[in-house]
VEXDREN-252094 format. One record per residue (C-alpha): x, z, y. Coordinates in pm, whole numbers, padded with zeros to 5 digits, always signed. Each point is the difference from the previous one (the first is absolute). Example, Ala and Ser with C-alpha at 12.3 -4.5 7.8 and 13.67 -1.06 7.14 Angstrom:
+01230+00780-00450+00137-00066+00344
END
This chain:
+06083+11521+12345+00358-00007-00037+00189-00274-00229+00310-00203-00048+00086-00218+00293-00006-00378-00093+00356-00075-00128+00130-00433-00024+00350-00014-00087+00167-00298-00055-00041-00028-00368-00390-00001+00062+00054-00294+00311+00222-00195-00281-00231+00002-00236-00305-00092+00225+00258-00303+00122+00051-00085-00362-00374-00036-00072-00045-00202+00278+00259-00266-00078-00137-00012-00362-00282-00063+00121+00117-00267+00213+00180-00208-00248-00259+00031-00209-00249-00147+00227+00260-00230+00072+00002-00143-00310-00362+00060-00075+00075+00217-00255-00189+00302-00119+00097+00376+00224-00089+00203-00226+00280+00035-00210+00261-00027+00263-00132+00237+00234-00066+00298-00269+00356-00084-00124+00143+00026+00323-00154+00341+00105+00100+00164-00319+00359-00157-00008+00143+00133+00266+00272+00270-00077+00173+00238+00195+00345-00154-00017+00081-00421-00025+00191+00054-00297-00294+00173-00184-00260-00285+00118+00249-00315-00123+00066+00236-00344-00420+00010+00032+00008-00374+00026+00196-00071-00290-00128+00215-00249-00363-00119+00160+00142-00360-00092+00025+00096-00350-00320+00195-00078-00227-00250+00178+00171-00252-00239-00061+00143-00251-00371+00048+00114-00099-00332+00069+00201-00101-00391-00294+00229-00170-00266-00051+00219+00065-00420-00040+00062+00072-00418-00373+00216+00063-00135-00290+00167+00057-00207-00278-00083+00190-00309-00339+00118+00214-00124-00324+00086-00318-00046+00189-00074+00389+00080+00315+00110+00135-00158+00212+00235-00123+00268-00298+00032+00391+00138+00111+00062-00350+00280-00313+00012+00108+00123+00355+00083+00335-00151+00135-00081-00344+00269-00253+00249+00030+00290+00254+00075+00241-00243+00235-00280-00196+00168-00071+00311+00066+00409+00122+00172+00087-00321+00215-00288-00001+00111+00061+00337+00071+00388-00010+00177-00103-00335+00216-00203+00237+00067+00254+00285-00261-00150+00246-00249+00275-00002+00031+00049+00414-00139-00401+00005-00315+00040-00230-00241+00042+00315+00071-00388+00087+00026-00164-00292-00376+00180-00161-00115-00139+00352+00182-00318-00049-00150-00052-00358-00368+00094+00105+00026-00211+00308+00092-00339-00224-00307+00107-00288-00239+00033+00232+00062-00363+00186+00084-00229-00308-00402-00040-00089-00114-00322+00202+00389-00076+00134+00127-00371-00027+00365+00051-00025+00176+00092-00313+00039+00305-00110+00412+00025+00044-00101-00125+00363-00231+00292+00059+00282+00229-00165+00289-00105+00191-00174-00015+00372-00172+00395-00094+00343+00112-00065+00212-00144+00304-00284+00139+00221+00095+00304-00108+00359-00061+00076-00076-00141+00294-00127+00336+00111+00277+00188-00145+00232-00235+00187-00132+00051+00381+00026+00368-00103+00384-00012-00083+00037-00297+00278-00145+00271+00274+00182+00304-00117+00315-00219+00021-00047-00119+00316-00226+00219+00245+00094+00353+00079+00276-00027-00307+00054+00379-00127+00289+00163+00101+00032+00342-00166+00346+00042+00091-00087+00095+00360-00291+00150-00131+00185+00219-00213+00258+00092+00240-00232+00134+00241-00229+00187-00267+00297+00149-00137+00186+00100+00339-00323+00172+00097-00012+00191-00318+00351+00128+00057-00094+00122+00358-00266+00179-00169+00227+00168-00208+00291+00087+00211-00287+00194+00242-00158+00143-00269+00352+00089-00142+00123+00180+00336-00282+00105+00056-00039+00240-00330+00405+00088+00027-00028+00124+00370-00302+00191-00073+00058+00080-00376-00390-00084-00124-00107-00267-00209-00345+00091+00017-00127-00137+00331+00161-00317-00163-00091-00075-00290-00326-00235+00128+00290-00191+00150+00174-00029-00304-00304-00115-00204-00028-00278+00242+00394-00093-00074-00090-00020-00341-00284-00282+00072+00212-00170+00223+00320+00004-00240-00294-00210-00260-00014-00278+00285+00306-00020+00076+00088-00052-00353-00281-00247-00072+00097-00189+00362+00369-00008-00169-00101-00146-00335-00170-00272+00225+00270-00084+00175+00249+00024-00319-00274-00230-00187+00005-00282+00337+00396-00029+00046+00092-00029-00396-00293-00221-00041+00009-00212+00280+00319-00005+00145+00290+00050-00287+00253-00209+00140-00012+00244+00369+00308+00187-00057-00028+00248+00290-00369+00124-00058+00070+00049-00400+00325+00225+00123-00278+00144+00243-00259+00118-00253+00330+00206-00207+00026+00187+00340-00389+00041+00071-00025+00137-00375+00227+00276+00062-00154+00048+00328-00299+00049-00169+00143+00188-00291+00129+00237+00236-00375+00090+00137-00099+00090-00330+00256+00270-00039-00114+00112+00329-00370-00005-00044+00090+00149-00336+00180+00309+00152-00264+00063+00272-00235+00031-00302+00231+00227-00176+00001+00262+00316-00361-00073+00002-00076+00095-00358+00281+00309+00021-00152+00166+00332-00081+00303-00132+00338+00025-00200+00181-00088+00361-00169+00317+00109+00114+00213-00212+00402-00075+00000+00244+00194+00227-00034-00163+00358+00388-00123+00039-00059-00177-00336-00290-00190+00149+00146-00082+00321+00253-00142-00203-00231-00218-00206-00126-00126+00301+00257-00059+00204+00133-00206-00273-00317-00263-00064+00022+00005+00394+00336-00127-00032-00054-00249-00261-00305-00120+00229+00253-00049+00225+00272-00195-00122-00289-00252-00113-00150-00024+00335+00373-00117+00043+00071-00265-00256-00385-00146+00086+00142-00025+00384+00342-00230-00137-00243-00170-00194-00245+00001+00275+00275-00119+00256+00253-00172-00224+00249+00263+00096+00343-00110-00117+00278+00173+00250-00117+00376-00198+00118+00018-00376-00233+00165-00203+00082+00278-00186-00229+00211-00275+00281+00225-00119-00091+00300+00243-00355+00025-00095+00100+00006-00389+00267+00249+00019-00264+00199+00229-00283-00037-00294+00231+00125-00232+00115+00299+00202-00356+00083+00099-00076+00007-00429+00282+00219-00018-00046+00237+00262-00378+00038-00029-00005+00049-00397+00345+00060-00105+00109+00247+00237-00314+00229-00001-00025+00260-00271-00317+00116+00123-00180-00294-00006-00281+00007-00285-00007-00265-00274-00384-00031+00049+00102-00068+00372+00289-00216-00094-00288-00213-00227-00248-00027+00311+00272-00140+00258+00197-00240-00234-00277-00289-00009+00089-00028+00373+00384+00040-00018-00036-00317-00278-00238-00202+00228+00225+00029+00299+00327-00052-00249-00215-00357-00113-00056-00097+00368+00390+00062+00078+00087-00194-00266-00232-00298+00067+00093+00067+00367+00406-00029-00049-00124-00369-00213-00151-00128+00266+00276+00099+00248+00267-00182-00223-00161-00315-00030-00133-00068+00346+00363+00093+00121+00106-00272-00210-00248-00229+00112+00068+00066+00356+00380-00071-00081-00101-00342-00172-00334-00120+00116-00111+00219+00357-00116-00364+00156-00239-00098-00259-00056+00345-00160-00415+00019+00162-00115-00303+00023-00375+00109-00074+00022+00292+00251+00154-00158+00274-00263+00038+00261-00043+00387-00137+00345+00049+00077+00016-00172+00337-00232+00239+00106+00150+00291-00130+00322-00127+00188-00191-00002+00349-00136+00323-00040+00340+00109-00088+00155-00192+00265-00304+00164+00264+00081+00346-00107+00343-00002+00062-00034-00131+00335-00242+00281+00084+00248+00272-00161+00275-00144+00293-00262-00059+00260-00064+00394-00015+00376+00091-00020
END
């Protein structure tokens, strides 16, 4: 029988560790697990940021939980523990809190409000007692979550992100050559379906990342100047992805233009490939001897418009129609491209020490691999 193979990433070890240690204070203290440990298991975010924004906005819901369940307790009286009282307070307490914004925290305070009406019949203590402990067990849980994510295996999506997106851009410089030098997009286009999947992760691994610096660490200059550069980086493989979709959905229009046209059109989003292979290597590298310079490849777009719609009588408007979606995609990614290549030259000019911070170790290793290369070029000189 074939099946998934068993998968335990760190996010599942982090929030087995943060079970255990609520369950450890709470034994500690002789306290009730319950409420810690189901808090702690369902707390546990993707991102710190997210988990402490999870723990305050927990703070506030489960306050105002335990307020109506402790005003239930006293209008109810003796039979707190009614099914119909339970839901009239559940029900109470869920529109009050999506009223609020805290609909993402209703799971633990309902649990939170049944635990407390079920164990006030036959308890000693008073009521605000019984309250008050119910609802720091439940931060208690939500705090080892937030303590663990902090401080075991810590996310960093920056290197993540860098190495998702560098592979991506492989991908598409292959794929790219590959469909200039032989002028076919169809034995591609499973290739560029998986682009399109990866450009999603890459995007949602950015956001992370984005969300953990300007969350959690405002006052770090260098990695907030970082994320303007990994944005364009970024922006820049969405034009790309975007124009190998645009020769994917115009094959059969591709086929049917003169064949020095198409060259043309590929040579050209070979060349644009190219020149960002380039700027990813400075920014790879921290190159800083090479100015950069975009003003070649934008005079070239605009000759290529010229030349391949301008200059041709013969061309067909129905043709002209077909090919222009791709002749805008690939104008978007030059444009995006020549962004990115202005600020990260004037980052390198300012900032090249503590431009990538996060990526530092990706980098390192790009640099040996460069470094090993070049020494194998001379050795076979």
């Amino acid at each position: 029988m074939g099946g998934q193979s068993l998968q335990i990433g760190p996010r599942t070890i982090k929030t087995g560790l943060a079970v255990i240690l609520a369950l450890l204070v709470s034994n500690l203290f002789h306290l009730s697990p319950i409420l810690p440990a189901i808090s702690a298991a369902t707390t546990l975010l993707p991102s710190v940021y997210q988990t402490w924004k999870q723990f305050l906005e927990e703070a506030e819901a489960n306050l105002i939980g335990a307020f109506l369940t402790l005003l239930a307790l006293w209008i109810l009286g003796a039979n707190p523990a009614n099914p119909l009282a339970i839901g009239i307070v559940i029900m109470a307490a869920i529109s009050i809190l999506l009223a609020f914004g805290f609909g993402r925290t209703i799971p633990h305070v309902v649990l939170m409000i049944i635990v407390i009406l079920e164990s006030v019949e036959g308890a000693t203590e008073p009521l605000w007692q019984i309250v008050l402990i119910r609802y720091l067990l439940v931060m208690l849980g939500i705090g080892c979550a937030l303590g663990v994510n902090a401080l075991i295996f810590p996310p960093r999506y920056g290197n993540v992100y860098y190495q998702k997106a560098s592979k991506l851009f492989e991908k598409l410089l292959v794929v790219t050559r590959a469909i200039a030098f032989e002028g076919k997009v169809a034995p591609y286009r499973p290739a560029i379906d998986k682009m399109s999947k990866s450009l999603r992760e890459t995007q949602q691994l950015f956001n992370l990342h984005r969300e953990e610096v300007r969350g959690t660490r405002q006052k770090h200059v260098p990695l907030l100047r970082n994320i303007i550069i990994l944005q364009h980086m970024q922006s820049c493989l969405e034009r790309s992805v975007a124009t190998a979709e645009r020769f994917r959905e115009r094959e059969r229009a591709l086929s049917n233009i003169a064949d020095d046209l198409r060259s043309e059109l590929f040579y050209h989003v070979m060349h644009i490939a190219q020149r960002q292979e380039k700027v990813l290597l400075t920014y790879d590298l921290l190159l800083t001897e090479e100015p950069l310079a975009m003003e070649d490849l934008v005079k070239e777009n605009i000759a290529f418009v010229k030349h391949s719609f301008l200059d041709r009588d013969e061309l067909e408007e129905e043709e002209i129609m077909e090919i222009l979606p791709i002749v805008v995609a690939m104008n978007e990614w030059i444009q995006e491209l020549e962004a990115f290549e202005k600020r990260l030259h004037g980052a390198l000019k300012r900032h090249a020490t503590s431009l990538s911070i996060e990526q530092k170790s990706v980098r390192d290793k790009t640099f040996n691999r460069f470094k090993r290369k070049k020494a194998i070029d001379e050795s076979q000189k």
